[in-house]
N, C-alpha and C positions, 0 to 999 in steps of 0.2 A: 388180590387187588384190594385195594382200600382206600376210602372217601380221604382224600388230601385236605380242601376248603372248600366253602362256598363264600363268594366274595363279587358284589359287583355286575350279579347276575350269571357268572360262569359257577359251575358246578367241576371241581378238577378231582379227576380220581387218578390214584398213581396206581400202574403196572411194575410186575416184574424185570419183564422181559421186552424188548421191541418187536418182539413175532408176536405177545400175547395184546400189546396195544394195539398195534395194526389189525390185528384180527377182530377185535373187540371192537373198533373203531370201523371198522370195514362192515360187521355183521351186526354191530349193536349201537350203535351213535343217535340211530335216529328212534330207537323202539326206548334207550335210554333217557334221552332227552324227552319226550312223551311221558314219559311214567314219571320223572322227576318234576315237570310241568303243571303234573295233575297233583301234584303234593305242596307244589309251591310255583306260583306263577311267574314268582320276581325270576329264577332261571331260565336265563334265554338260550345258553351255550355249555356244551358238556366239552372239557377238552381231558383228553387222557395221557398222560405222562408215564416216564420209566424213571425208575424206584427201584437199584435192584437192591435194594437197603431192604425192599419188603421180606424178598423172600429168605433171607438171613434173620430178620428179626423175628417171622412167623415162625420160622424152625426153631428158634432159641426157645419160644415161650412155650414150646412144643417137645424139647428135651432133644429134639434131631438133629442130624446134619444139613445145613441148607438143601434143596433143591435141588442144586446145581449139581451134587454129589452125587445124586443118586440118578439111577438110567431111569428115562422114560421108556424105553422098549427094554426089550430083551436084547441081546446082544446075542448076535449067531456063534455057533459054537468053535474054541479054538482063539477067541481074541485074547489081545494083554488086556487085561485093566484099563481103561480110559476114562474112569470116572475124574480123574482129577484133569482132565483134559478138557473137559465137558465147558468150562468158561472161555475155551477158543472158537467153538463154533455155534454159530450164529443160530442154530436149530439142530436138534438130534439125527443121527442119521436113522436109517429107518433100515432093519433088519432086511426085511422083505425084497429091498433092491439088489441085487449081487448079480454079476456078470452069470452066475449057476441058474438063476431065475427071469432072465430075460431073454424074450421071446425076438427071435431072430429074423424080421420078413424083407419084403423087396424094398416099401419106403426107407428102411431104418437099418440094412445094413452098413452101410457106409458109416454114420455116423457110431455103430457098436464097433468095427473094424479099428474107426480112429481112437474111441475110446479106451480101447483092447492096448492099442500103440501105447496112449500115453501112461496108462497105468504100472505097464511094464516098465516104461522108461522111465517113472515115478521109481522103483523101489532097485531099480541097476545100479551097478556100482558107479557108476559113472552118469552122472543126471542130465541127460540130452534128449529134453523134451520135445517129441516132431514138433507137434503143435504147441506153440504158444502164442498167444491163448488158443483154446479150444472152444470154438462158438459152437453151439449143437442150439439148429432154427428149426422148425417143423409146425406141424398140427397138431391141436390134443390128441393125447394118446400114443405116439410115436416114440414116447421112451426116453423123452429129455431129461426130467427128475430121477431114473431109475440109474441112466448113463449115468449120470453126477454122484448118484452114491453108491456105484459099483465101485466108478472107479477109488474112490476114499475108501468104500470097506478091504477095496483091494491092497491098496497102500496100507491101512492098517494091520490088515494079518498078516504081510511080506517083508513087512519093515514100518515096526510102531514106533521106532525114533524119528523116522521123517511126520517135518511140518508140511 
């Protein structure tokens, strides 16, 4: 991240990413605004913006390859290469979720069953999704975020040419 302008009383800092603004914005807007306040009073408003120009220029001056290229996690074992994939999705998938690692009970089978369905029907020859869309509703902790990236790690190792 890095200090955009101050203009006007707004303080505007540009992100990389729309996950790293909202987060930033989410956990940090008001402790931000605070500590900028205390350095200068005419700041009345922080607003945070995306910039993925930063994180390409940070890498250049850095001799790297942007950000983008490189995995935040580790990638489980067996996958193609998807680093050049990595500017299609919206946040990295996360190793740790995979249909081998989710815990199977009374609230949440249904929805691992449907998800089981659509993954398979994701990488068949013939692409005839039961569900479209696939809503998965519940209470924290029932395994909605882990269902979403089973089912994509699944599609990935079975068949890395599908979008």
């Amino acid at each position: 991240m890095r200090l955009e302008r101050i203009e006007n009383g707004e303080g505007v800092i540009a992100a990389p990413t729309r996950f790293l603004r909202n987060w930033v914005a989410t956990h940090y807007a008001d402790r931000l605004l605070a500590l900028w306040r205390a350095e200068n009073e005419a700041v009345t408003r922080v607003t945070i913006i995306v910039e993925p120009q930063i994180a390409a220029s940070a890498a250049a001056t850095e001799g790297e390859e942007p950000p983008a290229a490189q995995p935040v996690f580790s990638e489980p074992g067996g996958l193609p290469d998807i680093a050049e994939d990595r500017g299609h999705l919206s946040a990295p998938l996360d190793p740790r979720f995979t249909f081998e690692n989710f815990i199977v009970g009374k609230p949440n089978e249904l929805a691992h069953a449907a998800a089981l369905r659509v993954a398979a029907a994701c990488v068949a020859p013939v692409h005839t999704v039961p569900f479209n869309p696939l809503f998965l509703y519940g209470g924290v902790g029932l395994g909605k975020t882990h269902l979403m990236h089973a089912i994509a790690w699944h599609v990935r190792m079975q068949a890395p040419a599908v979008r």
